[in-house]
N, C-alpha and C positions, 0 to 999 in steps of 0.2 A: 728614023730610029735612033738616028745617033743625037738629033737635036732631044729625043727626049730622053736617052739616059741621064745625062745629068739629073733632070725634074725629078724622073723616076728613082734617082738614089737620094737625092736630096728627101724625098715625100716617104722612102723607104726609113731613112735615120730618123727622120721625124716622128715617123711612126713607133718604132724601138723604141725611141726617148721615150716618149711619152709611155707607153706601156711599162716601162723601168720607172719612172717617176709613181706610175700608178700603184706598182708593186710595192714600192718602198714606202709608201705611203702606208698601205694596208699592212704589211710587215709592222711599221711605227704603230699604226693603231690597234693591233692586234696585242705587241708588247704593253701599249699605254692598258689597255683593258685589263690584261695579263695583270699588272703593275696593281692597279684600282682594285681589282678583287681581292690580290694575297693584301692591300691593307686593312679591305671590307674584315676578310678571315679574320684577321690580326688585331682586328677591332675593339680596343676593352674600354675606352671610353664613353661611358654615355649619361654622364654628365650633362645636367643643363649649361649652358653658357652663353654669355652676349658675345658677338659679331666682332667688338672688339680685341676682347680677352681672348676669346678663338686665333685671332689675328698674331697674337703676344705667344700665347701656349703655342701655335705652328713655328713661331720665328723661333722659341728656347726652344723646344722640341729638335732642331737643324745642328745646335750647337755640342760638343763635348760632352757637357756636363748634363743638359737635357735628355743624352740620348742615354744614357748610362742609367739617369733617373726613367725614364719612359722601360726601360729593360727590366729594370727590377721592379718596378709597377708591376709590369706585365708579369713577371716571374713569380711576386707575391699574391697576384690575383685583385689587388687594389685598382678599383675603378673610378679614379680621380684624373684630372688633369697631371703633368711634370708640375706646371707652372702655379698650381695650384698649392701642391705637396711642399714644393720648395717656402713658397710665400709663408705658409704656415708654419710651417718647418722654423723659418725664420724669425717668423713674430713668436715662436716659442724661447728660441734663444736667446732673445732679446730681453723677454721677460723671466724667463732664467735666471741668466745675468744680474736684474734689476733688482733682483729678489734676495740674490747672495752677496750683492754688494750692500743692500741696507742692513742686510742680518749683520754681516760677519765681516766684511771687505771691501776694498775696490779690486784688489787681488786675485778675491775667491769669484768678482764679476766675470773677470777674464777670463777667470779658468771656467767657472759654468758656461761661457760662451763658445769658447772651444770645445766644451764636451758635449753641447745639445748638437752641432755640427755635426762631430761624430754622432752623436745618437740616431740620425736619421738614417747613417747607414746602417746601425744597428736594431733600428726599429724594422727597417727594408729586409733585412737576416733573418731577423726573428717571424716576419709576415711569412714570408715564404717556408719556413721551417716548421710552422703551425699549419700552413695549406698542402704542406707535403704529408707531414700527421694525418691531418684528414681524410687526405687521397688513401693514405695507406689502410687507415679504419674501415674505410669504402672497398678495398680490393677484394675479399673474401664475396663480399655481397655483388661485387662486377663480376666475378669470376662465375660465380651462378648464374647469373642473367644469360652471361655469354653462353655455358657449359648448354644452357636452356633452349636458346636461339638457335645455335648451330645444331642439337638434338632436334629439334625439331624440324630442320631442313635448310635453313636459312646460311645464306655466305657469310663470311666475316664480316664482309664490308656491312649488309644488311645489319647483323647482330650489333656492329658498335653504335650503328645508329641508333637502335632500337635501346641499346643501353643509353646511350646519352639521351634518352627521352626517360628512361625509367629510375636513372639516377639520382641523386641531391647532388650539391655543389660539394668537393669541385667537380670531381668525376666528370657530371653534366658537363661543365664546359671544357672540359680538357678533351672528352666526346666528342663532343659538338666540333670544337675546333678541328680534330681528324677527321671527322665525315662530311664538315664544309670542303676541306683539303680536297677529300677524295674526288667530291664534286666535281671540282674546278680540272682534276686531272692528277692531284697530285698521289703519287702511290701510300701503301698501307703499310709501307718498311718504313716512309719518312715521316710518316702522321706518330706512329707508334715508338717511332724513333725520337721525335719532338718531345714527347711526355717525360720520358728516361731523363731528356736533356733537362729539359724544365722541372722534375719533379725526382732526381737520382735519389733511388733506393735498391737494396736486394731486391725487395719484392718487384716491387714494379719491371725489373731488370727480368726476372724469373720469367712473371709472363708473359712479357713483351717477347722474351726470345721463344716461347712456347708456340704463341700467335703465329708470330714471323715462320717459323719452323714449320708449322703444321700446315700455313698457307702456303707453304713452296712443296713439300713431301706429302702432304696430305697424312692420313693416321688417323687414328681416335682423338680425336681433339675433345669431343665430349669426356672421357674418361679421364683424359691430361687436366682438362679447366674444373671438374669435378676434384679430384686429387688436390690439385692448385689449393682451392677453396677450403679444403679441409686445414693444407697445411698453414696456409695464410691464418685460417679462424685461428691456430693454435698459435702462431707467434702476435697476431694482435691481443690478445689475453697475455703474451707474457709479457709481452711492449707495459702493458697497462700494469701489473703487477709490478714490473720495476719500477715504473714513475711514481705507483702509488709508493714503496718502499724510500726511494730517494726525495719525494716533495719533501718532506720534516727536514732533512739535512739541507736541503737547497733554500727554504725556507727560512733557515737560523743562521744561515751564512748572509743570507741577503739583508737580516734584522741585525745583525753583529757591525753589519758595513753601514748600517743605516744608523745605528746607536753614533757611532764618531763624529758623524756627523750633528747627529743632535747635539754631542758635548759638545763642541764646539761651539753651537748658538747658543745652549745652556751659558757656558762659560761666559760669551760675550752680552749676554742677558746679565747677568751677574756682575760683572764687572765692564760696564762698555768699554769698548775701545781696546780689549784687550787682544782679540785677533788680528787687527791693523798693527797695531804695536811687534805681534808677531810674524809679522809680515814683512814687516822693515828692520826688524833686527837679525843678523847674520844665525844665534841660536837658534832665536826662532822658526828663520825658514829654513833649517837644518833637520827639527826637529817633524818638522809639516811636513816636508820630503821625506823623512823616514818614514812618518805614520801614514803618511800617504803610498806609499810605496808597498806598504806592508797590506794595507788595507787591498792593494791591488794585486796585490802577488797572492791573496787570500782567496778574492774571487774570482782569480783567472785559476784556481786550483781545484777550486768549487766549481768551476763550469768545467775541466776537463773530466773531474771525478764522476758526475751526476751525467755527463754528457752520452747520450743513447746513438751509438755510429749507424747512420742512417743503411 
């Protein structure tokens, strides 16, 4: 007995080991699966691409400036590559560039080069600002589906799936993406919670906490999402009434800022060489910083004035 304890603790630890190895194993691959699907969910590119480029788009995708681009992809609903967006991006400002250096300068190159840079963050702004519009146009009509689904007998969970099939974009995928969630496990607070994040509005806010609310207390929900829908219908009607009201003024501000511009080329059309010259002379880029400044102080006053607080 005693020659075979040792054996027997030895074959005992062995045994342990191995079962902890096994565990940890299955732990790891349960996270690894875990891992794979919230990207599946998360999923908005479907882009063709070659094997290469794939290769290039994963490695900028790891870095800084890729992941900030791949976020507001995602946020704007743009179904592109980063490495795509950027490249393009680039050969815009390039040609930009190229464009205002033969018109007008090597000066006004620079500076077109600098500003398409920025423009890509402001084109990324404005995508997302137009798909949150949308979302919002769509609410009055989600609010029905819902009000309908759940009337009829149906859980939450059931109804938003049902709506992300009976929806248009974005709705549908912003849907879709909470009822894949739900799928996998994840709850109806964080799916619903996700949309707010990615798409902040009052309204959206409104129902979101309604849903949330009604699914933990329970209540009329059909009479809450019915109500909802009336008053959503009325403030999308006024949404639209003020844009119609403020498009002319937003319109003449943006043609006012576009005119300076023309004089400009006009000018150097007329006389070559005369925007270089003011370029290099001390008055003259005295006087291009003021108009320039002016021109920008004009339509940063025009976007607060005309600007609708989401």
């Amino acid at each position: 007995m005693t020659t075979n304890s040792p054996v027997l603790l030895l074959g005992a630890t062995l045994l342990v080991a191995a079962v902890f190895v096994a565990g940890v194993r299955d732990i790891a691959g349960v996270l690894s699966e875990r891992a794979r699907l919230h990207d599946l969910i998360l999923a908005e590119d479907d882009a063709p691409q070659t094997s290469g480029f794939s290769a290039l788009d994963a490695r900028f995708r790891r870095t800084r400036p890729g992941q900030w681009v791949t976020t507001h992809l995602l946020l704007a609903g743009i179904k592109r590559s980063p490495l795509q967006v950027v490249l393009l991006s680039t050969a815009a400002a390039f040609l930009v560039a190229l464009i205002l250096d033969k018109l007008l300068a090597p000066a006004f190159g620079i500076l077109g080069l600098a500003l398409s840079v920025q423009g890509l963050r402001v084109f990324l702004r404005r995508a997302r600002e137009r798909r949150r519009e949308a979302f919002i146009l769509q609410m009055p009509e989600l609010a029905r589906v819902l009000a309908n689904a759940t009337g009829a007998g149906l859980s939450i969970r059931t109804a938003v799936s049902l709506a992300s099939d009976e929806l248009a974009e974005p709705a549908s995928e912003e849907l879709s993406r909470v009822a894949r969630a739900m799928q996998f496990g994840d709850s109806l607070e964080n799916g619903l919670t996700g949309i707010h994040d990615r798409l902040p509005s009052r309204e959206i806010q409104v129902l979101v906490s309604t849903l949330l609310v009604s699914s933990r207390s329970g209540g009329s929900l059909v009479t809450s999402l019915r109500d909802i829908a009336d008053t959503l219908e009325a403030r999308k009607e006024t949404r639209r009434e003020i844009r119609t009201t403020l498009a002319q003024a937003t319109l003449t501000g943006y043609m006012v800022a576009a005119m300076g511009l023309l004089m400009l080329v006009m000018l150097n059309t007329i006389n070559s060489g005369t925007v270089e010259k003011m370029t290099t002379s001390p008055f003259g880029q005295v006087a291009l910083v003021v108009a320039g400044g002016l021109y920008g102080l004009g339509l940063f006053l025009i976007r607060r004035i005309t600007r609708i607080e989401p």
